[in-house]
C-alpha positions as CSV (number, residue, x, y, z in Angstrom):
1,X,-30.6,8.4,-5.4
2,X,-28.4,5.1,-5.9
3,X,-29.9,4.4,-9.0
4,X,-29.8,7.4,-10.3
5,X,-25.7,7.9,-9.8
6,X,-24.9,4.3,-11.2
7,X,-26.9,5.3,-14.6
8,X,-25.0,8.9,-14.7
9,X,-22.1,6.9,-14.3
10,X,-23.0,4.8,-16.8
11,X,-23.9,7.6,-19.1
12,X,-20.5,9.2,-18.7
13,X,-18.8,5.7,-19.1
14,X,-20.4,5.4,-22.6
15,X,-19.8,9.0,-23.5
16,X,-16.2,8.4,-22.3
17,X,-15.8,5.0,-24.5
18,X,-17.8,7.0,-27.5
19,X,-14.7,9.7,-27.2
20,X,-12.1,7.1,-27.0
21,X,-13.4,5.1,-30.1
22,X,-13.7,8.1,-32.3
23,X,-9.9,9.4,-30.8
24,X,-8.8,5.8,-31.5
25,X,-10.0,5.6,-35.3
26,X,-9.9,9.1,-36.1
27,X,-12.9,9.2,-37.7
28,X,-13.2,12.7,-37.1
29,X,-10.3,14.1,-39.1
30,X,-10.6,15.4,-42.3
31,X,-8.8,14.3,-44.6
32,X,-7.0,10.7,-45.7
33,X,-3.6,11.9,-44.9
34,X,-4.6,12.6,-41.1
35,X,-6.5,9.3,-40.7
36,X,-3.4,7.3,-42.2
37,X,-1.4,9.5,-39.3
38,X,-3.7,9.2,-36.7
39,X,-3.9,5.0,-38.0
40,X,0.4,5.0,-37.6
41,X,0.4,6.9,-34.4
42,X,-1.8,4.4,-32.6
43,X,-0.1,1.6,-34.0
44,X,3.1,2.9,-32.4
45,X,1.2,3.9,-29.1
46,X,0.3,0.3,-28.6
47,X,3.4,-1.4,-30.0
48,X,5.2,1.0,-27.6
49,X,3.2,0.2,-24.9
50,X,3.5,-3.9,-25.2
51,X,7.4,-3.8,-25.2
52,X,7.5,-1.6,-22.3
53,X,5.1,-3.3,-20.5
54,X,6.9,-6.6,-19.4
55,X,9.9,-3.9,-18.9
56,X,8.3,-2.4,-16.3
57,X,7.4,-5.6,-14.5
58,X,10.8,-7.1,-14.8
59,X,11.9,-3.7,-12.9
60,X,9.2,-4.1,-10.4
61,X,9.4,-7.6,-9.8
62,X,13.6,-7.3,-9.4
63,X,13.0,-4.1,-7.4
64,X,11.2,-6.3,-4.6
65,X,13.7,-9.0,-4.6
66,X,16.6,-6.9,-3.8
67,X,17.4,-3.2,-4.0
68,X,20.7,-3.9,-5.7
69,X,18.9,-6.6,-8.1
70,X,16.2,-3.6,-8.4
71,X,18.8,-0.8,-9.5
72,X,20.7,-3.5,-11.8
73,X,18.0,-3.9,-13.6
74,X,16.8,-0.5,-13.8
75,X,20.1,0.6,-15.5
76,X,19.8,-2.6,-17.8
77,X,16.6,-1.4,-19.0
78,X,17.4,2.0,-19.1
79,X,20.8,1.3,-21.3
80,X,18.6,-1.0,-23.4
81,X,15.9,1.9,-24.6
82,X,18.8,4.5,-25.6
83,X,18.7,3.1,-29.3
84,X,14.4,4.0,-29.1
């Protein structure tokens, strides 16, 4: 019974990253217009995700030092992504 859960784990895994590789190239959309969109929203996705990223850690990481150094930096980072 192990054996057999690991490898429909597995199974879903692989059907899961399948998904995800199609969603993330869009090669299921139809025409060139939606693959160039689908192309510029990942790009902002991920660009999105690696500035906030650090953020998040710098908020955390401030947070456990102090709760005044915590909420300081909060409202710095908060102030900081009104122009986005």
């Amino acid at each position: 019974p192990t054996e057999r859960t690991s490898c429909c784990c597995g199974g879903r895994f692989a059907s899961w990253m399948s998904s995800l590789r199609v969603f993330a190239r869009g090669s299921d959309l139809a025409t060139s217009e939606e693959r160039r969109a689908n192309r510029v929203a990942m790009l902002l996705f991920f660009s999105l995700l690696i500035h906030n990223f650090p953020e998040g850690l710098a908020v955390a990481a401030s947070a456990l030092e102090s709760d005044q150094l915590g909420m300081t930096v909060t409202i710095g980072v908060m102030i900081h992504n009104i122009p986005e």
